[in-house]
C-alpha positions in Angstrom: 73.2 116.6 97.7 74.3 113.3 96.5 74.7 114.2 93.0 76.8 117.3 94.4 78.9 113.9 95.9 79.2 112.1 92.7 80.1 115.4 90.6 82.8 115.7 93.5 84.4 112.5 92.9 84.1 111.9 89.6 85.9 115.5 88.8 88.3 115.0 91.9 91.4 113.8 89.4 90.9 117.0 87.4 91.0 119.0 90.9 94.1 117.5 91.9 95.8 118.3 88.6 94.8 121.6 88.5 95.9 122.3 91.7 99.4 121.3 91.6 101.6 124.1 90.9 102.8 123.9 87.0 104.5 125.8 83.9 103.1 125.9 80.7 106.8 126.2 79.3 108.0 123.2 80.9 108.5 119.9 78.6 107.7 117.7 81.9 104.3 119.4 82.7 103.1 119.4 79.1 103.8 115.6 79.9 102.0 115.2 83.2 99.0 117.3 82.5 99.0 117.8 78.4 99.4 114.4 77.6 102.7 115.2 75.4 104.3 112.3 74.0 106.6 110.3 76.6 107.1 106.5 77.2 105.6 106.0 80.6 107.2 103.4 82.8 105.4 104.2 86.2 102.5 106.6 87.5 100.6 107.3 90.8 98.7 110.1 91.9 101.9 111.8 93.0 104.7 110.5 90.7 105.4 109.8 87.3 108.5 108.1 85.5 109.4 107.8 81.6 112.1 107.1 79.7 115.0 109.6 79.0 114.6 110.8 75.2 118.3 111.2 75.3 119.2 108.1 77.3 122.8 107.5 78.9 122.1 103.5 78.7 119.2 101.6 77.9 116.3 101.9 80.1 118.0 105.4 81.6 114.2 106.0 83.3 113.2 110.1 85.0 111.3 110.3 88.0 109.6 113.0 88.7 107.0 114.6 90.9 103.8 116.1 89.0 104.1 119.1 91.0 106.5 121.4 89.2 109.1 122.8 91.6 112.7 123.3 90.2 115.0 121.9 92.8 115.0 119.0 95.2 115.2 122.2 98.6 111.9 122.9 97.0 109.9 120.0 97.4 107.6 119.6 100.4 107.7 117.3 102.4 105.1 114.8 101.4 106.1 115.3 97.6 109.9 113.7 99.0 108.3 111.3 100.8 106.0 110.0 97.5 109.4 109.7 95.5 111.0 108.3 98.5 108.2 105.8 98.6 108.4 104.4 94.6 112.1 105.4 93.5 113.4 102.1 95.2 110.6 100.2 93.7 111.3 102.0 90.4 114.9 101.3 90.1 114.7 97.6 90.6 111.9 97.5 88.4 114.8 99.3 85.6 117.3 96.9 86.5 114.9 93.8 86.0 113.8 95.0 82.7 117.3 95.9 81.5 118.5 92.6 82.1 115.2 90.7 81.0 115.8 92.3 77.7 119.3 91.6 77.2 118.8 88.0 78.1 119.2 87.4 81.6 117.4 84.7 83.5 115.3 85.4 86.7 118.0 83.0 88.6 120.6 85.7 87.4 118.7 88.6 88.0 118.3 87.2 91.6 121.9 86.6 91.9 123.5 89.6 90.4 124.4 92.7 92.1 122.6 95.3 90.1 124.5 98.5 89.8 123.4 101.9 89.0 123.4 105.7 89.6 120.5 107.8 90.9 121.2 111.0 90.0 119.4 114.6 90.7 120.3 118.4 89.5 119.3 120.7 91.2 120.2 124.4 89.1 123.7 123.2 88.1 123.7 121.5 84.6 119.9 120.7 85.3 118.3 121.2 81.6 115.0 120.6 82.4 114.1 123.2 85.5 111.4 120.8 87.3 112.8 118.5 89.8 113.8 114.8 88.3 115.6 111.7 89.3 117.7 109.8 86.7 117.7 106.3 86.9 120.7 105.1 84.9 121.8 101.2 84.8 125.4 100.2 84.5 126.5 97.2 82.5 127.4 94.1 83.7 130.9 94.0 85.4 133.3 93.5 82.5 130.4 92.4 80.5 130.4 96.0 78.6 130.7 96.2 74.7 130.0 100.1 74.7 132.6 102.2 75.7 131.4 103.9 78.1 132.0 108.2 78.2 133.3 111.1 80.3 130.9 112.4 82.4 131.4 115.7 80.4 130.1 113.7 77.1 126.7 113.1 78.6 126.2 116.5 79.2 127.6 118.2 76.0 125.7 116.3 73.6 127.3 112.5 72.8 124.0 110.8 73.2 121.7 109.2 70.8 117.9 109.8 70.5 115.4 107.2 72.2 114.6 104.5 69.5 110.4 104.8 69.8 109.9 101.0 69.5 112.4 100.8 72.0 111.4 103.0 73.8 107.7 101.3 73.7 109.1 97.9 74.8 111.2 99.1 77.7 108.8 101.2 79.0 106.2 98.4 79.0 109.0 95.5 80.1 109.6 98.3 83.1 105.7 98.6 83.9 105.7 94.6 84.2 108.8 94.5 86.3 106.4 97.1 88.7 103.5 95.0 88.7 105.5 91.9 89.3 106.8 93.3 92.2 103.5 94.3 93.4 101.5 91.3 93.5 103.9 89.8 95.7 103.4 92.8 98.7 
């Protein structure tokens, strides 16, 4: 009986992920349960963000539940309330890491009204059918050397690829911002 237990437990993470509904066709599940290449920023049980390999701005981070379901209508419940619970946590984590990297102090950081947009398709101009939450961080008020696009733009193509060692070091600058955050609840 008790190795029945252990066998239980220690196979319980494969359980979970091969109960939650997925689609071999779809780029996000070969991420969450292939191991396909993405630059992680955040994962729970529930949850996982990376970074957008078509980013809007720097650190332009995806939430997204492991579960596939194409629209936010779809989600249960409880999958909604997991995002609920880290997508605060996530985008101030984004904005801390943005400005780390670009050379802002703590003091500033602190100061500074971050802005950004949280944005979600759901069928109309969603390209990737599996529910996600873009994180995208807007410069500085009149601090901006990039000219910024029409909305139109993002969508029809007028972004660059991810830069990997970018990608790496945001990613992990993101991950620290987290865990900062964390040892402080």
């Amino acid at each position: 009986m008790t190795s029945h237990l252990i066998s239980l437990i220690e196979n319980r993470g494969e359980t979970i992920k091969q109960s939650r509904p997925s689609d071999p066709t779809c780029p996000f599940c070969g991420i969450i349960n292939d191991g396909d290449p993405a630059h992680i920023a955040f994962e729970n049980e529930d949850v996982i963000a990376i970074l957008d390999i078509l980013p809007i701005s720097r650190g332009h981070t995806l939430v997204i539940p492991k579960a596939h379901h194409e629209k936010v209508s779809d989600l249960p419940d409880a999958i909604g309330a997991s995002i609920g619970r880290v997508l605060p946590r996530i985008a101030r984590a984004v904005c801390r890491a943005i400005k780390t990297l670009e050379g802002g102090s703590e003091e500033a950081m602190l100061a500074e009204d971050h802005s950004f947009n949280v944005v979600s398709n759901s069928g109309h101009l969603q390209v990737v059918p599996h529910v996600h939450f873009h994180i995208v961080v807007a410069p500085a008020y009149g601090k901006t050397s990039r000219k910024w696009k029409k909305p139109a733009d993002f969508v029809m193509g007028g972004r660059a690829e991810l830069n990997e060692q970018d990608g790496t070091l945001v990613a992990r600058t993101i991950r620290e911002a987290i865990a900062a955050e964390e040892s402080k609840l």
